[in-house]
N, C-alpha and C positions, 0 to 999 in steps of 0.2 A: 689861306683866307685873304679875302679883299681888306686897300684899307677901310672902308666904312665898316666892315666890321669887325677890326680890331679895334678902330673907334668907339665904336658900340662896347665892346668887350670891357674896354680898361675903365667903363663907367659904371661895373660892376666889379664892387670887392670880394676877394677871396673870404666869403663868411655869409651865413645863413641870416635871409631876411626872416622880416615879419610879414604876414600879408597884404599887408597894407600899403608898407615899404617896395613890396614886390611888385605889387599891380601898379603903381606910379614908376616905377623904374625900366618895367618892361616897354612902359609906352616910350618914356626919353630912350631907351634902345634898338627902337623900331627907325630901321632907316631906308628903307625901301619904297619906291614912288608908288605902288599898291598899295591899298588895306588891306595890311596884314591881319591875317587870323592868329589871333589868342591861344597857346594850348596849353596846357597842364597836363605833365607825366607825373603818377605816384607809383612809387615801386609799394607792393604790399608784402609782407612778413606771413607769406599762404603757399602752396606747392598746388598750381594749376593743373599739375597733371593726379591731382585727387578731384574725383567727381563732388565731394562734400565740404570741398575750398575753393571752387569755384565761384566767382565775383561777378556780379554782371547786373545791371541793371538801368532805371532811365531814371531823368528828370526832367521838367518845364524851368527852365533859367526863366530868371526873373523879366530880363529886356532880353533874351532870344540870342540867337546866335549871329545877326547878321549876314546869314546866308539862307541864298533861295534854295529850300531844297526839294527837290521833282521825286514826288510820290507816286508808288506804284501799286494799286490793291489787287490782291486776286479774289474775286468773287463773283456772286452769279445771282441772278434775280433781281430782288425787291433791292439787295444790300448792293448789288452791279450799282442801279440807278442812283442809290443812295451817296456812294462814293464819287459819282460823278457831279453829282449836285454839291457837295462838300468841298471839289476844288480838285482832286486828285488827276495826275496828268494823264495816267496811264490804269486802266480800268479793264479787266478781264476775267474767266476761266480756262478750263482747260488751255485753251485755243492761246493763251500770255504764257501758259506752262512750258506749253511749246515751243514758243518765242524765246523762251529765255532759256531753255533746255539746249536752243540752239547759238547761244554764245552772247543774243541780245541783253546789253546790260545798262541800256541807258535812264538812269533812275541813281538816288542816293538813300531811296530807305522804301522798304515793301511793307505793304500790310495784307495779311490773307485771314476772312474768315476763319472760322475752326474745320464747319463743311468743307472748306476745301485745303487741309493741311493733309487729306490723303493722298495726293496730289502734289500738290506743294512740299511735301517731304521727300520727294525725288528729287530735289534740284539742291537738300542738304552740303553734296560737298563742293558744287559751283557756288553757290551763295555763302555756304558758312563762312568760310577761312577769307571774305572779303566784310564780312559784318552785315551782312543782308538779309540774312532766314531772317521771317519774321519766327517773332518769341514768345509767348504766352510772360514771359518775366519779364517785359522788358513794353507789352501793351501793346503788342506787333500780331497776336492773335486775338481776334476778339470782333464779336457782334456790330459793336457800339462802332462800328466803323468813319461816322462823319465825327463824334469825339476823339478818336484816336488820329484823323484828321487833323482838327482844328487844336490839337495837343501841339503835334509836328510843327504846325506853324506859328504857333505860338513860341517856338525856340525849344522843341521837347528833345533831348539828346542821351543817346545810351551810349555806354560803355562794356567793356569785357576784359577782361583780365587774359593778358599776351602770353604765350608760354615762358618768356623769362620773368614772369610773374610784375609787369609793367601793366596800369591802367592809363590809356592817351585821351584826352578828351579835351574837344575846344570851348571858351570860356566868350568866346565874344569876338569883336573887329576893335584893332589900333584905335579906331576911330572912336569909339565908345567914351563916354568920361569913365574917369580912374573910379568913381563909385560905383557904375553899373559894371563895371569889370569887379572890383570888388564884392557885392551882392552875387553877381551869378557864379564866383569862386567860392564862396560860403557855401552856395548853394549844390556844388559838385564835390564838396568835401561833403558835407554834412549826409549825402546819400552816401558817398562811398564807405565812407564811417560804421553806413545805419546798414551795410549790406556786408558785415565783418560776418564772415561763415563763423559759424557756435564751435567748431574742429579747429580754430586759429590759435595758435599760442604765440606768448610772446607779442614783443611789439608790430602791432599791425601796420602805420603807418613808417617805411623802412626810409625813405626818402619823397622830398616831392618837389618839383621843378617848374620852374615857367617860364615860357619864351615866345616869342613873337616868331609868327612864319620862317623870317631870314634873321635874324637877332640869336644874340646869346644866350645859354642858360640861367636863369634864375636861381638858386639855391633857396628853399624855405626849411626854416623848422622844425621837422617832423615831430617833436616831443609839443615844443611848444603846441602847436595847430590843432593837437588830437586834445588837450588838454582845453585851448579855448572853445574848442565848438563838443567838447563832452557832453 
């Protein structure tokens, strides 16, 4: 490790913050001439490879994620024109299926109709294991296509439980004040929380961490956290 970020390191104690304490720490540990991205890793107390402990789901952060992210719908018709009028970069059927069947992946979150998930369910193992199907759980399938839209840009961000049973999900930019990082970390706890499978025993929240892009790990509370936002 560089020295800036043993720097950074030794400005964080051996001992589990609060969140509060977290989100102002992680910022004085961000030491990189970028705006860095914000993330939060939670280990969850679930076995992924059970179909009925599986984790996964979205939310609208309060101030958004500060990043532009290039949407891709697949649909056809009245819903084609609809997506395009709502802002989406990349607008299609079949003919995008294609495109991206063939290794095209330039986009960071797909939206497809339900009509066309007969279709869009071919490209399950190019997409899945990158986080891209869209999901009927997650608001990635669906009609209401310019809502699910102006969701996305609004800072709407999903999550999935990793097979070593780890949920990664970003909370914001460096840049941000320490309260809007604050609120949109309430706000990614309190789904992950509210998405505990009914098959879970035991303590669900197993660990949970925060770090800036190039910055150290955080350490939070896990008892405390589940206890304040119950």
């Amino acid at each position: 490790m560089g020295k800036k970020w043993k720097a950074a390191a030794a400005l964080v104690e051996p001992k589990m913050y609060g969140l509060k304490e977290s989100v102002e720490l992680v910022k004085r540990t961000a030491y990189a001439k970028f705006d860095e991205t914000v993330e939060m890793a939670l280990r969850l107390g679930v076995e992924p490879k059970r179909s009925d402990q599986m984790v996964r789901g979205s939310v609208v952060l309060p101030h958004g994620t500060g990043i532009k992210v290039r949407i891709l719908v697949f649909a056809k018709g009245e819903k084609e024109r609809e997506a395009r009028e709502a802002g989406a970069e990349t607008v299609g059927g079949d003919e995008l299926v294609e495109k991206v069947k063939g290794g095209w992946l330039e986009f960071d979150t797909a939206i497809a109709t339900p009509d066309m998930m007969g279709n869009v369910g071919k490209l399950g193992k190019l997409l899945g294991p990158r986080g891209l199907m869209p999901n009927p759980k997650t608001g990635t399938v669906t009609f209401e296509v310019a809502k699910a839209i102006q969701e996305i840009r609004k800072g709407r961000v999903e999550y999935k439980i990793e097979k070593a049973g780890i949920v990664h999900v970003r909370i914001g930019k460096v840049s941000f004040g320490a309260a809007k990082l604050l609120e949109n970390a309430k706000a990614i706890l309190e789904s992950v929380i509210r998405a505990k499978p009914a098959s879970s025993k035991g303590r669900y929240l197993q660990s949970v961490t925060l770090s800036s892009t190039m910055g150290p790990s955080i350490r939070l509370d896990p008892v405390v956290l589940g206890k304040t936002l119950d």
